[in-house]
C-alpha positions as CSV (number, residue, x, y, z in Angstrom):
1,X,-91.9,-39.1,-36.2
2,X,-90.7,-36.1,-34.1
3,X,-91.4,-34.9,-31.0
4,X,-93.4,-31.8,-30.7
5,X,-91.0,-31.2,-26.9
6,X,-87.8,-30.3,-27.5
7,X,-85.2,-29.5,-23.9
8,X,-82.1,-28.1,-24.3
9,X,-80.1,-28.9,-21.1
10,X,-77.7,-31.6,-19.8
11,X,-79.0,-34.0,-17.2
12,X,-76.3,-33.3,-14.9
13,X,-78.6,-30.3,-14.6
14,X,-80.7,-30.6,-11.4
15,X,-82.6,-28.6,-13.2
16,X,-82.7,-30.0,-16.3
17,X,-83.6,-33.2,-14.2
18,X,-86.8,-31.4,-12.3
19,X,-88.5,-31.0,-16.3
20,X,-87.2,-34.4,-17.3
21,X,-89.1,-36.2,-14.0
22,X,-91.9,-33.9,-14.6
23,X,-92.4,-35.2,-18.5
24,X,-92.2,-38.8,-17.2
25,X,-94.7,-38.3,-14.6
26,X,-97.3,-36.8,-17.7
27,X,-95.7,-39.2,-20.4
28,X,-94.9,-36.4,-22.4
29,X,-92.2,-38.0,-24.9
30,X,-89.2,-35.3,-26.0
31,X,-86.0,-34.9,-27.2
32,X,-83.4,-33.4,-25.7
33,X,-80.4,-31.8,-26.5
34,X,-76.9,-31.6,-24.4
35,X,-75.6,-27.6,-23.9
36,X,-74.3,-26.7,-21.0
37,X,-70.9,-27.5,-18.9
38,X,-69.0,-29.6,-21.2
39,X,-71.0,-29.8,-24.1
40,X,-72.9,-26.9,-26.3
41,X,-71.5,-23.8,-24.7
42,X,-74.9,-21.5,-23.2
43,X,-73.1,-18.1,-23.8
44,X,-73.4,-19.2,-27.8
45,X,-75.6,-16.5,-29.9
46,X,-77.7,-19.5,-31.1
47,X,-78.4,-20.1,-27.5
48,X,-78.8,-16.7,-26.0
49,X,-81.6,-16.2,-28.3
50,X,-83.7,-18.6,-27.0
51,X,-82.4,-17.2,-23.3
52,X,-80.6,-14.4,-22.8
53,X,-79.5,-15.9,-19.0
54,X,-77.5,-18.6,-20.4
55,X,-78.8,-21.1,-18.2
56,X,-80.5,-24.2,-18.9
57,X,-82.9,-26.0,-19.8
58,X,-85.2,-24.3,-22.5
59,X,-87.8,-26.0,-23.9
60,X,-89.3,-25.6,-27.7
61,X,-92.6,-26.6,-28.9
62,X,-95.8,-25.2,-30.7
63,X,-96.1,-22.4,-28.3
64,X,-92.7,-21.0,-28.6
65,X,-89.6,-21.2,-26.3
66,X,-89.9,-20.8,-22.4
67,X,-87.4,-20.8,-19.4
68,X,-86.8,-21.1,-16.0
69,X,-87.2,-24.8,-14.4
70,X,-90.0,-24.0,-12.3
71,X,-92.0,-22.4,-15.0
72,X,-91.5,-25.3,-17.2
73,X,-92.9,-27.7,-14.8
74,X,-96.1,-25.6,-14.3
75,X,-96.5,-25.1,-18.0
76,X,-96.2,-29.2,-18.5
77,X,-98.8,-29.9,-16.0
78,X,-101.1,-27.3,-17.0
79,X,-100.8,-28.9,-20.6
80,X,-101.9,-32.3,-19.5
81,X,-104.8,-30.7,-16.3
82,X,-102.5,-32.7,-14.0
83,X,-104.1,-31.1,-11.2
84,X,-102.9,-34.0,-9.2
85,X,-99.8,-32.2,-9.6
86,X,-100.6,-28.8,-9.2
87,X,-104.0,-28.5,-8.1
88,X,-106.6,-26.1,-9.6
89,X,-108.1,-24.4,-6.5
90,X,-105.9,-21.5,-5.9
91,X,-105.5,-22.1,-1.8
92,X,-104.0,-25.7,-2.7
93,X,-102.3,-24.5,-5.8
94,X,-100.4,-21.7,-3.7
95,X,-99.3,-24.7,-0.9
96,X,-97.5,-26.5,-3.7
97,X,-96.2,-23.4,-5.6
98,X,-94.6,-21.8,-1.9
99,X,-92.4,-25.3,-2.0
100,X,-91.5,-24.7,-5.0
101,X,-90.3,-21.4,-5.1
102,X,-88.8,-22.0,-1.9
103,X,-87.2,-24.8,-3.6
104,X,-85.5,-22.5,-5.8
105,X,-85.0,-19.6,-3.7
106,X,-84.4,-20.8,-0.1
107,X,-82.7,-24.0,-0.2
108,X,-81.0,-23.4,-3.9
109,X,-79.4,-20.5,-2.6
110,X,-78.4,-22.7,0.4
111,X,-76.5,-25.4,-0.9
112,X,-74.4,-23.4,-2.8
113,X,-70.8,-23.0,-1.4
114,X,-70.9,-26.8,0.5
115,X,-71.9,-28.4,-2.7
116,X,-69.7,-26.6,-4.9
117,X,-66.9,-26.8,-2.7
118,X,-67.5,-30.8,-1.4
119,X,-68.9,-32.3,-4.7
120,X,-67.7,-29.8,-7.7
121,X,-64.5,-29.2,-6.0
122,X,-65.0,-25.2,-7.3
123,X,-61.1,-23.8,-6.3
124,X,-62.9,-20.5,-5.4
125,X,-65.0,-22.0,-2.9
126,X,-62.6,-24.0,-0.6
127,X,-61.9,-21.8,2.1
128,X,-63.1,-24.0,5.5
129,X,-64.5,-21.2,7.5
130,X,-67.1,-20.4,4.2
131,X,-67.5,-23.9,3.7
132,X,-68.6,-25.1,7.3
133,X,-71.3,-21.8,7.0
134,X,-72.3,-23.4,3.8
135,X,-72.8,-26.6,5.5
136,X,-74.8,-25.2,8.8
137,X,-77.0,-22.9,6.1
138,X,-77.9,-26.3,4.1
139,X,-78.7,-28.4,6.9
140,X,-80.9,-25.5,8.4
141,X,-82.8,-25.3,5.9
142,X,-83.5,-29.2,5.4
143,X,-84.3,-29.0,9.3
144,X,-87.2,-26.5,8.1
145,X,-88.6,-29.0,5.6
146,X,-87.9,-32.4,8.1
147,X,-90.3,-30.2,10.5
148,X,-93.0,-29.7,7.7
149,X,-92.6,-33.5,6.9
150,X,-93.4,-34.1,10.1
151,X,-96.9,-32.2,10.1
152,X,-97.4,-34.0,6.8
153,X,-96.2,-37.5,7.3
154,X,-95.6,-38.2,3.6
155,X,-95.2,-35.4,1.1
156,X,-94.4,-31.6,1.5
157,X,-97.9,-30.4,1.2
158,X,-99.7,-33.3,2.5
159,X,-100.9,-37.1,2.3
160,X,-100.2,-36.9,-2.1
161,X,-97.7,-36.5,-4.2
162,X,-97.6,-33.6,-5.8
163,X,-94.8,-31.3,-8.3
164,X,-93.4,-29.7,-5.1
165,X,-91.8,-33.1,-5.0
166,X,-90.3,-33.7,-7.8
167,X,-88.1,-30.5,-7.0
168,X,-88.0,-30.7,-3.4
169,X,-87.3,-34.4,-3.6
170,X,-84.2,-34.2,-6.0
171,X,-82.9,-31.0,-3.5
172,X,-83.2,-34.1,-0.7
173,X,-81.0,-36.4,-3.0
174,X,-78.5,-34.2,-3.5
175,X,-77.9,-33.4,0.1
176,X,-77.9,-36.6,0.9
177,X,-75.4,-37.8,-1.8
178,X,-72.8,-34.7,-0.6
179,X,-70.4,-35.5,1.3
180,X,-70.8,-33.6,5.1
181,X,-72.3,-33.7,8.5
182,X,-76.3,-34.6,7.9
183,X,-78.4,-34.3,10.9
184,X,-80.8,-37.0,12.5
185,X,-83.8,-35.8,10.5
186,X,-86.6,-38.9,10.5
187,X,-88.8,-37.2,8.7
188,X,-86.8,-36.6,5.6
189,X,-85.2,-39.5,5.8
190,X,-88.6,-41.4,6.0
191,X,-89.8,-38.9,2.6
192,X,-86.3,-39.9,1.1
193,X,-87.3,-44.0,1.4
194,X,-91.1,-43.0,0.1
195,X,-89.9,-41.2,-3.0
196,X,-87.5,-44.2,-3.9
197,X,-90.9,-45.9,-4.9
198,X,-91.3,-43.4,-7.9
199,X,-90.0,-44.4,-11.1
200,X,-89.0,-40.7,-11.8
201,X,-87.0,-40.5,-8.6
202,X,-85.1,-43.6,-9.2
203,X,-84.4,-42.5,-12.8
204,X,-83.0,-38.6,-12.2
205,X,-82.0,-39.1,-8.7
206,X,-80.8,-42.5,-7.9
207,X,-78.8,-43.4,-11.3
208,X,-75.3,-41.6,-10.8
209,X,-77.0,-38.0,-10.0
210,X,-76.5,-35.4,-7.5
């Protein structure tokens, strides 16, 4: 029997990973498909009808084809009322969805020329001057989040775990895992040792991913 889910995107996508953790939290069963670096090429006609941005993942199902991580994740938990994961009441709802689009605004746009440059060894990003910025930009920003862990004392948006997590939390792997200066942040390090008890976390974080 098929699945009704079907994600395009290879899981040395972090953001690929971010909809892979989110199904396994909801047990929402899929299949997925490699495209991407080093397997289905993105900039393929077959592909750019389904997103003209060439990025991955896309998922299929009955509804039709969406995009963009983020928007993924939202649409799985509103399938399944997860409100656990994104609550229903809009003043909690907007807590959860400001990490998350800080997530992929702030601190994705962060990481950028360190990780590329430390971990992907990108040739056009070497230069020592634009990687030490790159590192003082990405540690900044994970000093903003080690200060709101510290109001919280468990996750970003309070004492429960919510979808902010699952993107926030594989953004604290991956600095973690690159190798650079990493302040003395307690706090994250302290979230970094509470999300190691999720399954999902141990799965697209721990196991070989960065």
């Amino acid at each position: 029997m098929g699945h009704s889910l079907k994600i395009l995107g290879r899981t040395s996508s972090i953001n690929v990973r971010k909809v892979l953790w989110t199904c396994l939290e909801l047990g929402i069963d899929y299949e997925r498909e490699d495209w991407g670096i080093g397997f289905a090429p993105t900039q393929s006609p077959e592909f750019l009808a389904l997103n003209p941005n060439a990025q991955v993942p896309v998922i299929l199902d009955e509804h039709g084809v969406l995009w963009e991580s983020n928007t993924i994740c939202r649409y799985l938990v509103g399938l399944r009322q997860r409100h656990d994961l994104l609550p229903a009441e809009p003043a909690a709802r907007a807590r959860v969805e400001q990490w998350m689009d800080w997530q992929a605004t702030e601190l994705n746009r962060s990481w950028g020329d360190a990780f590329h440059a430390l971990v992907r060894n990108n040739t056009d990003r070497l230069d020592p001057e634009r990687i030490a910025a790159g590192v003082r930009a990405w540690n900044d920003k994970m000093g903003l989040l080690d200060q709101q862990l510290s109001k919280t004392g468990a996750y970003v948006t309070g004492d429960t775990f919510t979808l902010a997590d699952i993107l926030i939390g594989l953004s604290v792997h991956r600095w973690r895992v690159t190798p650079m200066e990493h302040p003395a942040y307690a706090a994250v390090d302290a979230y970094y040792a509470r999300l190691g008890q999720h399954q999902g976390f141990q799965t697209f974080a721990l196991d070989g991913h960065n």
